[in-house]
Backbone as CSV, one residue per row, in Angstrom:
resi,resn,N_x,N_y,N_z,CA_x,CA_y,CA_z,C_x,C_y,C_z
1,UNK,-0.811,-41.275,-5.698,-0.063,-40.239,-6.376,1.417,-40.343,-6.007
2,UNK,2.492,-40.023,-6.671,4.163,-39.999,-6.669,4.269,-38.795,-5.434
3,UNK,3.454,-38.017,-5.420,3.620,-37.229,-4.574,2.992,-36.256,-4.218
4,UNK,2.750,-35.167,-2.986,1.923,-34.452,-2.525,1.505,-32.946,-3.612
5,UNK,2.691,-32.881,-4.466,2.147,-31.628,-5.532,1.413,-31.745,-6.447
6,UNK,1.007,-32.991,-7.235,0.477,-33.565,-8.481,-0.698,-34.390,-7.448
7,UNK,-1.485,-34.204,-9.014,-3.081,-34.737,-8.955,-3.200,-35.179,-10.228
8,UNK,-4.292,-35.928,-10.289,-4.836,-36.568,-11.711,-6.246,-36.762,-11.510
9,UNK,-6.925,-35.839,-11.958,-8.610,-35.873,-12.052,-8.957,-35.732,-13.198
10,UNK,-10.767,-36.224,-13.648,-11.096,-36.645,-14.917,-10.995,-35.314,-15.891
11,UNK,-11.287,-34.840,-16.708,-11.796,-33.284,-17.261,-12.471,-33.068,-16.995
12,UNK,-14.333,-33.693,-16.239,-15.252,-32.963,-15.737,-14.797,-32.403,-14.774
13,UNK,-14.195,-33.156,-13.957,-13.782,-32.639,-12.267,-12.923,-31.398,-12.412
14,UNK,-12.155,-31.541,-13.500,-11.062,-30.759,-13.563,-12.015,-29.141,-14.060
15,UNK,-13.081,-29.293,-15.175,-13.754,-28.272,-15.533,-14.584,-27.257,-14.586
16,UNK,-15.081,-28.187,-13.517,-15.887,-27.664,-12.533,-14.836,-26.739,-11.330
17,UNK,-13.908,-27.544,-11.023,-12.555,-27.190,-10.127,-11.711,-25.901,-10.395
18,UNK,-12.058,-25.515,-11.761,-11.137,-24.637,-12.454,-12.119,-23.262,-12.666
19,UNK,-13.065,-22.995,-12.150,-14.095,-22.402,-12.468,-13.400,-21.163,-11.541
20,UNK,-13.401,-20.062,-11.910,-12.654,-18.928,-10.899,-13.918,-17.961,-10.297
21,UNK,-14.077,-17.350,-9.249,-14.801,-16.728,-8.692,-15.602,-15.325,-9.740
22,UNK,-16.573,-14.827,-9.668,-16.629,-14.234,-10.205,-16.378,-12.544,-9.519
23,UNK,-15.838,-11.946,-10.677,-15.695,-10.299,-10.255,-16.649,-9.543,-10.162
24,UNK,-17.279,-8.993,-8.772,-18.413,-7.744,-9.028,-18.110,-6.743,-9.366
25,UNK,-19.540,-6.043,-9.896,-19.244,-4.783,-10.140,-18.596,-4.032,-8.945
26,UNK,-17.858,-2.835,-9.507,-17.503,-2.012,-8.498,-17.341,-0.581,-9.223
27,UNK,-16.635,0.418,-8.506,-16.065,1.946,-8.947,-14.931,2.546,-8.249
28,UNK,-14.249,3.159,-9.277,-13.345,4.188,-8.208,-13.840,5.457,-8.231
29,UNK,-13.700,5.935,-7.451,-14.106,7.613,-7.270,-13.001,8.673,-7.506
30,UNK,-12.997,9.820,-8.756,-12.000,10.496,-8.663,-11.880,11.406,-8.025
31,UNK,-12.959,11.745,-6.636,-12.627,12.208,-5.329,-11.717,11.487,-4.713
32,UNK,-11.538,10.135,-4.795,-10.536,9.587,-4.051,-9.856,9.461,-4.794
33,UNK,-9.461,9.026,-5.881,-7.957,8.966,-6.401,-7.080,9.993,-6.694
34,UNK,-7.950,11.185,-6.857,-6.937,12.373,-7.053,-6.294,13.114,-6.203
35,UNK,-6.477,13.209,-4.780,-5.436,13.314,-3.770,-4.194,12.379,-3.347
36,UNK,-5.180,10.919,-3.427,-3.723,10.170,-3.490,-2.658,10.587,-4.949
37,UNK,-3.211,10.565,-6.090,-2.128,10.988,-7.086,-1.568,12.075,-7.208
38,UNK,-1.994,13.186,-6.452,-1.136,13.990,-6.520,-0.278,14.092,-5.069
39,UNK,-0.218,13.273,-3.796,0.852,12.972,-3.309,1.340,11.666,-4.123
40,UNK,1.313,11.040,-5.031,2.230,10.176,-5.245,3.329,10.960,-6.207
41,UNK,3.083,11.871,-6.730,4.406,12.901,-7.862,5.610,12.983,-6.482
42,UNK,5.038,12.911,-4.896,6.699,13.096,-4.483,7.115,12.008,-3.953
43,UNK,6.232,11.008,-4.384,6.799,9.536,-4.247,7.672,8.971,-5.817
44,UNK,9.118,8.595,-5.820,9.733,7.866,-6.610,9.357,6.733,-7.170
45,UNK,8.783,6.402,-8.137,8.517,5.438,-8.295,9.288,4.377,-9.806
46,UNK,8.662,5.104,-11.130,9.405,4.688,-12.410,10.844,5.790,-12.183
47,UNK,10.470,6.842,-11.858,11.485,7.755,-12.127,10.966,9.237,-11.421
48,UNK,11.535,9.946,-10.883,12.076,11.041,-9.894,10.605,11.753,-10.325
49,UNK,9.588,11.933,-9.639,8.589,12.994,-10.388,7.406,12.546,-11.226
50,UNK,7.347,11.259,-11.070,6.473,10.594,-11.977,5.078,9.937,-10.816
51,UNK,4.040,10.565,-10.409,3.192,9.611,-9.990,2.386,8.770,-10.944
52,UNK,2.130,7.082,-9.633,1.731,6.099,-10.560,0.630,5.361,-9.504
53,UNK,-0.591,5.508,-9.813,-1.376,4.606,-9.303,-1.909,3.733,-9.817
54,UNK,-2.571,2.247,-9.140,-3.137,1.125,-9.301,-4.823,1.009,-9.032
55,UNK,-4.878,0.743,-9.927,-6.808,0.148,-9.247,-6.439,-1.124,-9.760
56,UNK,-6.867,-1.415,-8.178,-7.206,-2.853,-7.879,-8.244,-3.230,-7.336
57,UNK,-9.077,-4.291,-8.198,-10.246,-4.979,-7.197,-9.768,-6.162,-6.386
58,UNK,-9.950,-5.991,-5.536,-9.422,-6.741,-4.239,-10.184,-8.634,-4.940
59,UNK,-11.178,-8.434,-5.731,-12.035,-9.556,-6.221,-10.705,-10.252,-7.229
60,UNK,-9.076,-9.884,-7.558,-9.200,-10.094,-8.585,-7.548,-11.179,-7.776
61,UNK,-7.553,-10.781,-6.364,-6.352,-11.697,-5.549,-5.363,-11.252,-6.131
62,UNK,-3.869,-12.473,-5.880,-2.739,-11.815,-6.069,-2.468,-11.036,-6.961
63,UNK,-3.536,-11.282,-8.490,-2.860,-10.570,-9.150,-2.894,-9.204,-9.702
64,UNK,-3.828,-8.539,-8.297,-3.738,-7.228,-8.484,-4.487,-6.476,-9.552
65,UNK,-5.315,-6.855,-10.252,-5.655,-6.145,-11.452,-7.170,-5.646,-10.964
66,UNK,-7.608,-4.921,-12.364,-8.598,-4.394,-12.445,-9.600,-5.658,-12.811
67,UNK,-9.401,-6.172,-13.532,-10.416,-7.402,-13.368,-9.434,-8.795,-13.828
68,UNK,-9.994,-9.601,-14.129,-9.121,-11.002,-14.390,-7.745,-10.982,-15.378
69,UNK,-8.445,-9.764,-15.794,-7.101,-9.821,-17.804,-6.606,-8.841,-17.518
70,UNK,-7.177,-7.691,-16.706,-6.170,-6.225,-17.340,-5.949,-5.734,-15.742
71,UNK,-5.465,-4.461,-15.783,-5.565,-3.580,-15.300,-5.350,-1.965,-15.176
72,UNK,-5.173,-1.305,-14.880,-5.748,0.220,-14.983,-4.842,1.147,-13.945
73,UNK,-3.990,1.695,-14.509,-3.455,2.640,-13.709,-3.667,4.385,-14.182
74,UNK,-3.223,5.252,-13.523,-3.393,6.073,-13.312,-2.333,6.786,-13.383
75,UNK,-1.501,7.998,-13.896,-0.539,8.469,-14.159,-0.468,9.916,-14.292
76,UNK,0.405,10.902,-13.349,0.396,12.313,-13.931,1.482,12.628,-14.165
77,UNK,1.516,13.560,-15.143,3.034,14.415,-15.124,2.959,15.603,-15.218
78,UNK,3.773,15.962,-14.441,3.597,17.682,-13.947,4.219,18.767,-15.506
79,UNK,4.119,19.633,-15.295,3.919,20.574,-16.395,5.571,20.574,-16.984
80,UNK,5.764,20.179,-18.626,6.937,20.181,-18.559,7.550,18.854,-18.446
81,UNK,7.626,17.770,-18.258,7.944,16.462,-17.612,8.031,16.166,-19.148
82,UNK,8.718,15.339,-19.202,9.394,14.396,-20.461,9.878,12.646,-19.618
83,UNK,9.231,11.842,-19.662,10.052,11.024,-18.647,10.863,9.999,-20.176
84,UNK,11.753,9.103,-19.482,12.586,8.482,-20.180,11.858,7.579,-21.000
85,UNK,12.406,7.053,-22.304,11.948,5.591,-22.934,12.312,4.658,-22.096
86,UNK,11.127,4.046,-22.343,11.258,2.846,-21.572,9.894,1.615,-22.346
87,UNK,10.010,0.278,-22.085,9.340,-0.644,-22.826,8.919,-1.432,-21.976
88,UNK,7.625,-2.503,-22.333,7.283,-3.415,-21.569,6.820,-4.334,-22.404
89,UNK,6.536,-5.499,-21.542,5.421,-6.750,-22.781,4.114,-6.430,-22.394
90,UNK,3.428,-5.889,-21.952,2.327,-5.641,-21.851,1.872,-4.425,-22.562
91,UNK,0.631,-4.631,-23.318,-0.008,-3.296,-23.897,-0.347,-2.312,-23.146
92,UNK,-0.281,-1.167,-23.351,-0.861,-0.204,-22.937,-1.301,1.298,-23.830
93,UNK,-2.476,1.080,-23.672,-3.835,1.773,-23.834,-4.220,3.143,-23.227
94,UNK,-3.493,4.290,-24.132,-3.493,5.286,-22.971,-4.249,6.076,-23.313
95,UNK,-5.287,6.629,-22.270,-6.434,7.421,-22.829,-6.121,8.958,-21.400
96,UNK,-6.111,9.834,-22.276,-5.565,11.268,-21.522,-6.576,11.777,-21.163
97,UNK,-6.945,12.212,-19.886,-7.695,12.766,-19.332,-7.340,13.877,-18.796
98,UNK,-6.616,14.152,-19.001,-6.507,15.557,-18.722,-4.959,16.200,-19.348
99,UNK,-4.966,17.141,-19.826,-3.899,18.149,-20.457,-3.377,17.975,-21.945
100,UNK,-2.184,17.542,-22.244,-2.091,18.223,-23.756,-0.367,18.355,-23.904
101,UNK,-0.259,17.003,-24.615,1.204,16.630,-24.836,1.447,15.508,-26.003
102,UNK,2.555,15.018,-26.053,3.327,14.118,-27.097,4.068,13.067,-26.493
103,UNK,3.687,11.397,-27.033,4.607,10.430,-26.604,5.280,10.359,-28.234
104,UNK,6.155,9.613,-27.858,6.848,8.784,-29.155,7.105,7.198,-29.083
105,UNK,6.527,6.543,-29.917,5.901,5.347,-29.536,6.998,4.685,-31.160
106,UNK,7.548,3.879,-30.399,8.753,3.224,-31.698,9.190,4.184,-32.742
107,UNK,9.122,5.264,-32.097,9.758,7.066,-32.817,8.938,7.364,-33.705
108,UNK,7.654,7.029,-33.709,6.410,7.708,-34.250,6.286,8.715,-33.244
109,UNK,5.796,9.911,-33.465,5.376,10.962,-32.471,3.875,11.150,-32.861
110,UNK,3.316,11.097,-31.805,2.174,10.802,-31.231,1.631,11.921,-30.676
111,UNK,0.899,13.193,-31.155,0.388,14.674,-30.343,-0.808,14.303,-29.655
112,UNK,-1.121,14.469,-28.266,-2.324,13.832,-27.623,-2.949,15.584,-26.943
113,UNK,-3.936,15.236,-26.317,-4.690,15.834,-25.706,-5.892,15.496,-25.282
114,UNK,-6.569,15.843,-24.388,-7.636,15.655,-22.986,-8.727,15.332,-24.196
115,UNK,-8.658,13.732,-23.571,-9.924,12.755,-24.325,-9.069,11.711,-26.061
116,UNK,-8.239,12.488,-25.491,-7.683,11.247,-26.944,-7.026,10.038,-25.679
117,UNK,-6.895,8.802,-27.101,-6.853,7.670,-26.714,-5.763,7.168,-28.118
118,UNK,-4.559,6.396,-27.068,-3.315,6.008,-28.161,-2.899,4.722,-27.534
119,UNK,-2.187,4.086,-28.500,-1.442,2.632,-27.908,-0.006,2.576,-27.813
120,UNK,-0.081,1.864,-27.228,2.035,1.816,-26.806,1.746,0.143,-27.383
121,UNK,1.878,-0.515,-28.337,1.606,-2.161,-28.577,3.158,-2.770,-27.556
122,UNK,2.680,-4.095,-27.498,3.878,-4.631,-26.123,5.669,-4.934,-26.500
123,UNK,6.225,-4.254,-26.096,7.498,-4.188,-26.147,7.885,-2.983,-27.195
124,UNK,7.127,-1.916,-27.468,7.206,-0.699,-28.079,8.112,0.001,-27.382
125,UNK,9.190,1.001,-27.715,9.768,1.999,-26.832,8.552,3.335,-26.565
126,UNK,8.439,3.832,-25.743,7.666,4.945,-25.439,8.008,5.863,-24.437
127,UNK,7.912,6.914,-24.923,8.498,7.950,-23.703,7.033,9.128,-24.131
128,UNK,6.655,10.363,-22.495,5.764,10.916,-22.670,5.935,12.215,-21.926
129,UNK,5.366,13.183,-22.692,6.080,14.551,-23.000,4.544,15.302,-22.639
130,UNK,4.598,16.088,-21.059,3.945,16.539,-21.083,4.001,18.493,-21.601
131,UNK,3.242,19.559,-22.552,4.053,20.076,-23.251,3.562,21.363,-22.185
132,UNK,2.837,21.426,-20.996,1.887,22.481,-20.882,3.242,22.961,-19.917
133,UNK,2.952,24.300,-20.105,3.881,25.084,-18.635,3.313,25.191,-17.064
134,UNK,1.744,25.012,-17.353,1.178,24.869,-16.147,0.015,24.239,-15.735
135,UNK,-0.281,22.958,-16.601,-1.271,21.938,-16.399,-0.778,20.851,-15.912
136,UNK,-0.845,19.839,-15.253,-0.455,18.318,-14.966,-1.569,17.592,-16.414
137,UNK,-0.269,16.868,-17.089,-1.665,15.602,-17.583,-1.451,14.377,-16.479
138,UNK,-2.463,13.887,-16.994,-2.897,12.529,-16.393,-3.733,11.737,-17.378
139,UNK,-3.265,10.673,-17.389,-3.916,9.556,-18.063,-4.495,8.448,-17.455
140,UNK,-5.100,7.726,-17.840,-5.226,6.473,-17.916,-4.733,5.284,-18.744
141,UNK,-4.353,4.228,-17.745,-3.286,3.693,-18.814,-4.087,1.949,-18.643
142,UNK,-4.848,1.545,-19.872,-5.233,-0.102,-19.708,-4.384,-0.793,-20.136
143,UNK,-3.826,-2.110,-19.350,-3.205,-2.814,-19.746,-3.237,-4.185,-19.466
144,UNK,-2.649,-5.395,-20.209,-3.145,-6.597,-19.682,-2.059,-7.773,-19.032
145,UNK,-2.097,-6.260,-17.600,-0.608,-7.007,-17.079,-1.055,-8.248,-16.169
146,UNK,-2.143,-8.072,-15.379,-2.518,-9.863,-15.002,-2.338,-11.537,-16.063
147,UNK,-2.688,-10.803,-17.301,-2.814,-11.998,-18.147,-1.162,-12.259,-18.239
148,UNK,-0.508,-11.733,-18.616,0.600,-11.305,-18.456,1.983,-12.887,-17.288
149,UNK,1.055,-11.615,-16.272,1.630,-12.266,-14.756,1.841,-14.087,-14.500
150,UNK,0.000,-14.516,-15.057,-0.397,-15.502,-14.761,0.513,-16.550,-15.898
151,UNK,1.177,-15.661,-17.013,2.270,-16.819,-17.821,3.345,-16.798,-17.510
152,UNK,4.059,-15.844,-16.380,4.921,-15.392,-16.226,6.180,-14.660,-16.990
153,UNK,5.417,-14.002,-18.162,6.246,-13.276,-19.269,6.038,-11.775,-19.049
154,UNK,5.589,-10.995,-17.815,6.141,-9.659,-18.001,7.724,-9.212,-17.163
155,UNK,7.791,-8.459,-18.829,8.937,-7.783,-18.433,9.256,-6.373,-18.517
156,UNK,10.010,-5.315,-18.437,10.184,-4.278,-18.000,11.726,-3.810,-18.376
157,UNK,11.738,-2.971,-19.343,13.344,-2.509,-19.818,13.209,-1.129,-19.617
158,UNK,13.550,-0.545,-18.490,13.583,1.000,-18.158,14.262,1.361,-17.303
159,UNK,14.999,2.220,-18.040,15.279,3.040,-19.342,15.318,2.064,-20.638
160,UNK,14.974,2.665,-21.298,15.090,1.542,-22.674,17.085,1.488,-22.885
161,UNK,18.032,0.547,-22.968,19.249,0.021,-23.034,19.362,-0.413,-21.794
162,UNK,18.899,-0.754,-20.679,19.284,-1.312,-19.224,18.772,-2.811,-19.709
163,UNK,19.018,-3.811,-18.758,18.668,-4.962,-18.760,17.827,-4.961,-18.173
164,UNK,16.768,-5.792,-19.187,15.668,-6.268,-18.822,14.769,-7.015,-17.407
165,UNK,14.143,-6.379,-16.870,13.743,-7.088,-15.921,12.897,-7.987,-15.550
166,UNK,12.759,-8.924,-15.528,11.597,-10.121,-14.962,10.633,-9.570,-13.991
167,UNK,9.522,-8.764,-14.016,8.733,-8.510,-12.910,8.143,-9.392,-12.188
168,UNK,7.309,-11.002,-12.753,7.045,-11.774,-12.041,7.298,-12.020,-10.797
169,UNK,6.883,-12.271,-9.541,7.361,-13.040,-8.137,6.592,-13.803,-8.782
170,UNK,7.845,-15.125,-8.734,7.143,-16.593,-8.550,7.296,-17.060,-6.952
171,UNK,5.505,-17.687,-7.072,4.360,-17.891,-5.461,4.330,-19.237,-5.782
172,UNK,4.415,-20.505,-5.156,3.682,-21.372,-5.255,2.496,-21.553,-4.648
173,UNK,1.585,-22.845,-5.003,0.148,-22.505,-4.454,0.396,-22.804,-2.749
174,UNK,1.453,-23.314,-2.503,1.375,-24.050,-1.273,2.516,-22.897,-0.008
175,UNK,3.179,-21.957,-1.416,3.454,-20.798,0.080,2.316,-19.263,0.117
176,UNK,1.200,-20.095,-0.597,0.739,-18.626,-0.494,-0.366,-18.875,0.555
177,UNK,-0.492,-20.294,1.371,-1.030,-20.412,2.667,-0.700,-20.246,3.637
Protein backbone atom coordinates (compact mmCIF):
# COMPACT_ATOMS: atom_id res chain seq x y z
CA UNK A 1 0.00 0.00 0.00
CA UNK A 2 1.31 3.97 -0.71
CA UNK A 3 0.51 4.28 2.70
CA UNK A 4 -0.79 3.56 6.24
CA UNK A 5 -4.48 5.30 5.62
CA UNK A 6 -5.64 3.42 2.40
CA UNK A 7 -6.53 -0.20 1.84
CA UNK A 8 -7.67 -2.14 -1.15
CA UNK A 9 -9.83 -5.24 -0.42
CA UNK A 10 -12.05 -7.41 -2.75
CA UNK A 11 -16.06 -6.38 -2.39
CA UNK A 12 -16.70 -9.61 -0.49
CA UNK A 13 -14.20 -8.63 2.17
CA UNK A 14 -15.21 -5.23 1.92
CA UNK A 15 -19.18 -6.42 2.33
CA UNK A 16 -18.58 -8.53 5.34
CA UNK A 17 -16.11 -5.65 7.00
CA UNK A 18 -18.73 -3.03 6.56
CA UNK A 19 -21.42 -4.83 8.36
CA UNK A 20 -22.26 -2.36 11.50
CA UNK A 21 -23.23 -3.75 14.88
CA UNK A 22 -26.58 -4.21 15.52
CA UNK A 23 -28.93 -1.80 17.76
CA UNK A 24 -30.98 -3.42 20.69
CA UNK A 25 -34.01 -2.85 21.78
CA UNK A 26 -34.20 -0.40 24.49
CA UNK A 27 -36.62 2.53 26.36
CA UNK A 28 -36.62 5.79 27.91
CA UNK A 29 -38.68 6.32 30.86
CA UNK A 30 -40.68 9.57 31.24
CA UNK A 31 -40.03 9.21 34.96
CA UNK A 32 -36.63 9.89 34.03
CA UNK A 33 -36.65 12.32 31.44
CA UNK A 34 -38.98 14.68 32.88
CA UNK A 35 -37.00 15.96 35.77
CA UNK A 36 -34.01 16.23 33.80
CA UNK A 37 -36.17 18.50 31.28
CA UNK A 38 -37.48 20.51 33.42
CA UNK A 39 -34.02 21.47 34.98
CA UNK A 40 -32.77 21.88 31.55
CA UNK A 41 -35.39 25.30 30.88
CA UNK A 42 -32.54 26.99 33.27
CA UNK A 43 -29.93 25.64 31.25
CA UNK A 44 -29.10 27.97 27.95
CA UNK A 45 -28.96 26.14 25.34
CA UNK A 46 -30.64 27.22 21.56
CA UNK A 47 -31.74 30.28 23.35
CA UNK A 48 -32.37 31.81 27.01
CA UNK A 49 -35.38 29.48 28.35
CA UNK A 50 -35.55 26.83 25.96
CA UNK A 51 -34.94 23.19 27.39
CA UNK A 52 -33.47 20.55 25.01
CA UNK A 53 -32.89 16.97 25.53
CA UNK A 54 -31.21 13.99 23.65
CA UNK A 55 -31.95 10.26 23.64
CA UNK A 56 -29.21 8.52 22.91
CA UNK A 57 -28.53 4.83 22.59
CA UNK A 58 -25.18 4.47 23.67
CA UNK A 59 -25.51 1.26 20.79
CA UNK A 60 -25.49 3.95 18.21
CA UNK A 61 -21.41 5.48 19.15
CA UNK A 62 -20.24 8.78 18.13
CA UNK A 63 -23.03 9.59 16.53
CA UNK A 64 -25.25 10.02 19.23
CA UNK A 65 -28.57 9.13 17.89
CA UNK A 66 -31.53 7.29 18.64
CA UNK A 67 -30.76 4.57 16.35
CA UNK A 68 -28.43 4.47 13.15
CA UNK A 69 -30.55 7.24 10.93
CA UNK A 70 -32.35 9.45 13.36
CA UNK A 71 -32.66 10.76 16.47
CA UNK A 72 -35.13 12.05 19.09
CA UNK A 73 -35.09 14.91 21.22
CA UNK A 74 -37.16 16.28 23.63
CA UNK A 75 -38.20 19.93 24.02
CA UNK A 76 -40.31 22.27 26.42
CA UNK A 77 -41.45 25.66 26.40
CA UNK A 78 -42.73 27.30 29.23
CA UNK A 79 -46.08 29.08 29.07
CA UNK A 80 -45.97 31.97 26.70
CA UNK A 81 -42.46 31.28 24.99
CA UNK A 82 -42.24 32.17 21.30
CA UNK A 83 -38.56 31.18 20.53
CA UNK A 84 -36.78 32.69 17.40
CA UNK A 85 -36.76 31.35 13.59
CA UNK A 86 -34.32 29.44 13.05
CA UNK A 87 -33.47 26.50 10.22
CA UNK A 88 -31.61 23.36 9.80
CA UNK A 89 -30.82 20.52 7.09
CA UNK A 90 -32.21 18.02 8.95
CA UNK A 91 -35.99 17.11 9.16
CA UNK A 92 -37.84 17.43 11.94
CA UNK A 93 -40.90 15.63 12.91
CA UNK A 94 -42.63 17.22 15.68
CA UNK A 95 -45.15 15.37 17.55
CA UNK A 96 -46.62 17.50 20.80
CA UNK A 97 -47.13 15.86 23.73
CA UNK A 98 -48.19 17.95 25.74
CA UNK A 99 -50.00 21.59 25.60
CA UNK A 100 -51.39 23.72 22.83
CA UNK A 101 -49.67 26.23 20.52
CA UNK A 102 -48.53 27.48 16.90
CA UNK A 103 -45.21 27.11 14.82
CA UNK A 104 -44.78 28.85 11.50
CA UNK A 105 -43.05 26.68 9.23
CA UNK A 106 -41.82 28.73 5.83
CA UNK A 107 -44.73 31.32 7.17
CA UNK A 108 -47.37 28.73 6.96
CA UNK A 109 -48.89 28.83 10.49
CA UNK A 110 -49.27 25.69 11.84
CA UNK A 111 -52.06 25.48 15.17
CA UNK A 112 -50.87 22.31 17.17
CA UNK A 113 -51.98 20.68 20.24
CA UNK A 114 -51.33 17.56 22.67
CA UNK A 115 -51.08 14.52 20.19
CA UNK A 116 -50.79 16.32 16.90
CA UNK A 117 -47.88 15.63 14.76
CA UNK A 118 -46.26 18.38 12.08
CA UNK A 119 -43.07 18.71 9.92
CA UNK A 120 -40.47 21.39 9.75
CA UNK A 121 -39.02 19.67 6.00
CA UNK A 122 -34.93 20.42 6.04
CA UNK A 123 -33.83 23.88 5.75
CA UNK A 124 -37.51 25.27 6.44
CA UNK A 125 -37.58 28.49 8.69
CA UNK A 126 -39.55 27.55 11.89
CA UNK A 127 -40.20 29.26 14.96
CA UNK A 128 -42.65 27.80 17.99
CA UNK A 129 -45.21 29.58 19.93
CA UNK A 130 -46.22 28.16 22.95
CA UNK A 131 -49.93 29.96 23.44
CA UNK A 132 -50.95 28.62 27.07
CA UNK A 133 -50.56 31.14 30.12
CA UNK A 134 -49.93 28.26 32.31
CA UNK A 135 -49.05 24.91 30.68
CA UNK A 136 -45.38 24.02 29.44
CA UNK A 137 -45.62 22.21 25.93
CA UNK A 138 -43.27 19.71 25.14
CA UNK A 139 -42.67 17.84 22.17
CA UNK A 140 -40.99 15.41 20.59
CA UNK A 141 -38.89 16.19 17.89
CA UNK A 142 -37.62 13.05 15.15
CA UNK A 143 -35.00 13.82 13.15
CA UNK A 144 -32.36 12.37 10.87
CA UNK A 145 -29.48 14.15 12.25
CA UNK A 146 -27.00 11.00 12.38
CA UNK A 147 -27.60 10.32 8.68
CA UNK A 148 -26.93 13.73 8.36
CA UNK A 149 -23.58 13.77 10.47
CA UNK A 150 -22.17 10.65 8.78
CA UNK A 151 -22.12 12.98 5.20
CA UNK A 152 -21.07 15.73 6.92
CA UNK A 153 -23.87 18.19 5.67
CA UNK A 154 -25.60 19.35 8.89
CA UNK A 155 -26.05 22.69 9.29
CA UNK A 156 -27.68 25.15 11.60
CA UNK A 157 -28.77 28.97 10.80
CA UNK A 158 -30.04 30.35 14.21
CA UNK A 159 -31.50 32.86 14.30
CA UNK A 160 -32.61 32.56 10.83
CA UNK A 161 -30.17 35.78 8.99
CA UNK A 162 -26.89 34.76 11.11
CA UNK A 163 -24.36 32.69 9.32
CA UNK A 164 -24.68 29.46 8.91
CA UNK A 165 -23.08 26.98 10.94
CA UNK A 166 -21.27 23.70 10.14
CA UNK A 167 -22.22 21.45 13.15
CA UNK A 168 -20.12 18.51 12.07
CA UNK A 169 -16.72 17.75 14.26
CA UNK A 170 -14.64 16.20 11.79
CA UNK A 171 -12.94 12.73 13.80
CA UNK A 172 -10.70 10.71 11.92
CA UNK A 173 -10.82 6.94 12.37
CA UNK A 174 -7.32 7.00 13.70
CA UNK A 175 -7.89 9.99 16.43
CA UNK A 176 -10.78 8.47 17.73
CA UNK A 177 -8.31 5.71 19.34
Amino acid sequence: MSNQTTDIINYSEFLKQSRKPAIRACSWKWKDIYPLLKKSVSEDFLEAGRGTLSLIHKDTGDAYGTSSTMNVVVQIFKPGEHNKPHRHTNVALNFVFQGKGFSIVDGEKIEWEKGDLFLAPPWSSHEHCNTSETEDAIFFTFQDVPVLTSMGTWFLEEPVGTPPRHIVKQVTQTEKK
